[in-house]
N, C-alpha and C positions, 0 to 999 in steps of 0.2 A: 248217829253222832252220840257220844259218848255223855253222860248227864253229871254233872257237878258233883262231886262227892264232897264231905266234911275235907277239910287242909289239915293237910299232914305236916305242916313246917314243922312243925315243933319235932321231928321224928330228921331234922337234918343236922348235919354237925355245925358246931358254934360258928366253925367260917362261914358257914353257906346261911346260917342262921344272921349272924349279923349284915350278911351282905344283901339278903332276900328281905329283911327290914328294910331297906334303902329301896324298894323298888314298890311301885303303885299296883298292887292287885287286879284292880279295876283294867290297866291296859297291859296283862302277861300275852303275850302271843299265843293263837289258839291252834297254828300250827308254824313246829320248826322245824327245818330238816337240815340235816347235816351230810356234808360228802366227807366222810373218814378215811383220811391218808397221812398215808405218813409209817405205816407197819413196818416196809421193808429198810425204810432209812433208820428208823428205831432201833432195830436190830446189828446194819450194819453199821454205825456208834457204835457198835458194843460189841462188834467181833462175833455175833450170834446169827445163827441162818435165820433165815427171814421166817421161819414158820413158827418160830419161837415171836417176834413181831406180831404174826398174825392172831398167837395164843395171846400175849397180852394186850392188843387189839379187843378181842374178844371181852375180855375184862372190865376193859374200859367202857365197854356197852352197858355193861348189866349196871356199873355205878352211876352214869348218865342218866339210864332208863327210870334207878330206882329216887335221883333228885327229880326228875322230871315228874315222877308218879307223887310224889312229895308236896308240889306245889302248883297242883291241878292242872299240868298239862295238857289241856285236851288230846293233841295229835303229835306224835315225834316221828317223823321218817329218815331210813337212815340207812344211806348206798351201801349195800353189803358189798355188793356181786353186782358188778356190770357186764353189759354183751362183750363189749371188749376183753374185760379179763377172761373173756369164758373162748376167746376164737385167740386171744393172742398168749393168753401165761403159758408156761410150761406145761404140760399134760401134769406133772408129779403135784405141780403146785395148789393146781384147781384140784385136782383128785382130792387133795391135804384139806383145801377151804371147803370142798363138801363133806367131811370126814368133819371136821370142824363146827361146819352147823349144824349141822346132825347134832355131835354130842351137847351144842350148846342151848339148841332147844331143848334137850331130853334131860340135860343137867339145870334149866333154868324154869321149867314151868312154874315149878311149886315156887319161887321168889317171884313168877308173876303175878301168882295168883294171890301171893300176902299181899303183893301190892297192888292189886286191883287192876293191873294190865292184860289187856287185851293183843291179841297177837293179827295182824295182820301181813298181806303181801303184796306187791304188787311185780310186775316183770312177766316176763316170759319162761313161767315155770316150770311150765310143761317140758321143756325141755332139758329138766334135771333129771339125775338120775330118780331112779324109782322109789326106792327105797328113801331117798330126800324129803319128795314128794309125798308121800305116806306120814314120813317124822313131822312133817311142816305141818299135812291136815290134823294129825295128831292133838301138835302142842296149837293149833287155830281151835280147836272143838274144845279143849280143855279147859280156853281160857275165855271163852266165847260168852258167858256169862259175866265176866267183869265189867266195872262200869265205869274205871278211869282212864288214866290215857292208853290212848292208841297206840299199839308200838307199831308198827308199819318198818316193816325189810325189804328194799330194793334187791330182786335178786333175777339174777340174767337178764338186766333191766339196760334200756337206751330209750332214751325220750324220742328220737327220730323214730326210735320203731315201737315207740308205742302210738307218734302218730300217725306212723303207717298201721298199726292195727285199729286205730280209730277208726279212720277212713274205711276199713276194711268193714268192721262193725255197720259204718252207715249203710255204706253199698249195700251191705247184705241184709238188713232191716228195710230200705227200698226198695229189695229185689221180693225179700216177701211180702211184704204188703202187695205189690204191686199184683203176685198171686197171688193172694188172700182177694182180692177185688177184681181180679180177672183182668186185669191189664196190663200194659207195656209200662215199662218203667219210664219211658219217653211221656205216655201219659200221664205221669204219675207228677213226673218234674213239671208239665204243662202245665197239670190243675194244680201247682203254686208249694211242689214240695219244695222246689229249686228253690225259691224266694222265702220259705220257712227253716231253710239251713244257715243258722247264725252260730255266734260263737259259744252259743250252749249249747249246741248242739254235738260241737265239737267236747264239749266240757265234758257231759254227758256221757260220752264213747271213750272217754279215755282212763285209765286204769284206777285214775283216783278221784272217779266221780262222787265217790261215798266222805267226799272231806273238803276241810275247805282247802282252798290254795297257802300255800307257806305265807307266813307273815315275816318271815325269818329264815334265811339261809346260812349254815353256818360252813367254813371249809377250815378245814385242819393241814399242817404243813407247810403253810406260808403261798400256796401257789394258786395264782392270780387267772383262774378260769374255774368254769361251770361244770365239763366233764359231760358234757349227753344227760345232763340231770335235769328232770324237771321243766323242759325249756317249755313250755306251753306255761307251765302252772306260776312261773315266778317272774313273770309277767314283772310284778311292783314289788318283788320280796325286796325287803333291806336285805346288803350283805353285810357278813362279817367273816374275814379273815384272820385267822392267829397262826403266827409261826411252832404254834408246839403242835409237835406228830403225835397223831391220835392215841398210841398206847399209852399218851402222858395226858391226857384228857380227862377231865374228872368230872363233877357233879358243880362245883365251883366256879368250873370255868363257861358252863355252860348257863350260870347264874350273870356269869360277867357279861358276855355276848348279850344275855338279855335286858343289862342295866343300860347297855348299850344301844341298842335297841328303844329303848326307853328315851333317850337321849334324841333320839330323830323325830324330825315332824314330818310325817308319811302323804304326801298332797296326790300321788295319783294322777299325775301330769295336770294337777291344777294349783292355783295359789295357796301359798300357806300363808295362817297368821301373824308370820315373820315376815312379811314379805316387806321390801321399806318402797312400794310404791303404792298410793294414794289409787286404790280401784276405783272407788266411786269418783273422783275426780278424775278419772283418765279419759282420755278426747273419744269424742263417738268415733267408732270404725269407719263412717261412711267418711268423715272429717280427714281419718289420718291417710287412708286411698285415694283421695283426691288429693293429696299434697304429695304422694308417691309420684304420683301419676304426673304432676306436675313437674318433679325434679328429673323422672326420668323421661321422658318427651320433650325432644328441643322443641321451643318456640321459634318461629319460622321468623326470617329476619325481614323486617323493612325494605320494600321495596326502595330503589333509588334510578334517578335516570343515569344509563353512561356515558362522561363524557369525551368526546370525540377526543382521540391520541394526537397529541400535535405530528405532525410529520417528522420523520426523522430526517435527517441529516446525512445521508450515506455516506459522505467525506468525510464525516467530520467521526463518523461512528467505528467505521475500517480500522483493523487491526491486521 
């Protein structure tokens, strides 16, 4: 984890400067991630191919990245490249977005390294082109001494399959223990591994074990779902949603989301200190079960003796 450096506010523009005065230091999120969309519609506004979209897309990263480095973000993650765009875009289009990171890591180290960023990755990398792969370990090694925020890039990235590679991870940490120790994995789960697999464990195995979970999810373009992002890790993130498409994204807006943010009181599926009902006055559980239990269980009615039916009348009853 990344250690505190001197604040660099003072090194952000007047907007962000007066808007970053309005917000409590003490509680900045210590990690946000954002799903950035919105490229191809940017473009198409504007009568431009979408690749021009994706170049100013790009831009909007580095401005983000360098408010973020600004005012001691610890952690910012940020969907580049998902599985889906890699099995469903156009062959020319993915081609274009790895041509694309390529030149933007090679064109952006030395702006991480002024600003104390660190480069990381998560996703199913390996299965980039080669030469991707090389640029990425590259600008990761270059910048691997830094000690501000974490830039973390989602690339050929799907949360379902990162927790199918979790899962994968565990299996095969069982399988060798279990040879390591000369046994069956059936004995392995016996002698109490099964009952020692909890949700750290799952934590643990999954790509972004080296961080905390988002405190903060942000989504650009206005559209009201997750994407395959993250879904283990945001658990309790706040969202936040804005209708401007990420090439309009700036350092500002990302300062708003956080004032925002500020703004929520975070309980964690428990009571907040808003809450307008009186907890320590509230009836014991055993109390309010037993009056459940009462309204829903009919009470069985009162016996009665019956009494005998006068005889009827058959003549008089005939129709």
């Amino acid at each position: 984890m990344p250690t505190h450096i001197s604040n660099r506010s003072h090194e952000l523009s007047p907007d962000e400067l007066s808007l970053y005065r309005q917000l409590d230091p003490a509680r900045l999120p210590q990690h946000v991630a954002i799903i950035m969309d919105g490229n191809g519609r940017w473009a198409g506004k504007r009568t431009l191919k979408r690749f021009l979209g994706h170049q100013q897309g790009a831009e909007s990263v580095q401005f983000v990245v360098e408010t973020a480095s600004r005012i001691n973000l610890p952690f910012l993650t940020l969907y580049a490249f998902s599985l889906e765009n890699n099995l469903r875009r156009p062959k020319s289009e993915v081609s274009f977005l790895m041509k694309l990171l390529k030149n933007y890591l090679v064109g952006n180290v030395k702006r991480m390294n002024d600003n104390n960023v660190r480069m990381a990755y998560i996703g199913r990398t390996h299965d980039l082109p080669q030469e991707v792969q090389e640029t990425m370990q590259w600008a990761m090694e270059a910048t691997a001494r830094n000690t501000g925020t974490t830039l973390t890039l989602a690339l050929n990235y799907g949360a379902r399959s990162e927790i199918v590679d979790a899962v994968r991870r565990i299996l095969t940490d069982l399988t060798t223990e279990a040879h390591t120790r000369s046994c069956s994995v059936e004995d392995l789960l016996g002698a109490g591994a099964l009952d020692a697999l909890d949700e750290s464990t799952v934590s643990r195995a999954l790509y972004t074990a080296h961080m905390p979970d988002p405190d903060l999810i942000i989504r650009t373009s206005g559209e009201m779902r997750i994407s395959n992002f993250l879904l283990w890790q945001i658990a309790y993130s706040e969202i936040f949603v804005t209708d401007r498409l990420w090439p309009d994204f700036r350092g500002i807006h990302l300062l708003e989301a956080i004032a925002d943010y500020q703004r929520r009181e975070r309980r964690f599926g428990g009571l907040g200190e808003s809450t307008d009902e009186a907890v320590a006055t509230l009836q014991p559980a055993e109390e309010v079960a037993a009056e459940i239990q009462d309204h829903l269980v009919p009470k069985p009615k009162p016996r009665t003796e019956a009494k005998p039916d006068p005889k009827s009348d058959h003549i008089l009853t005939r129709r």
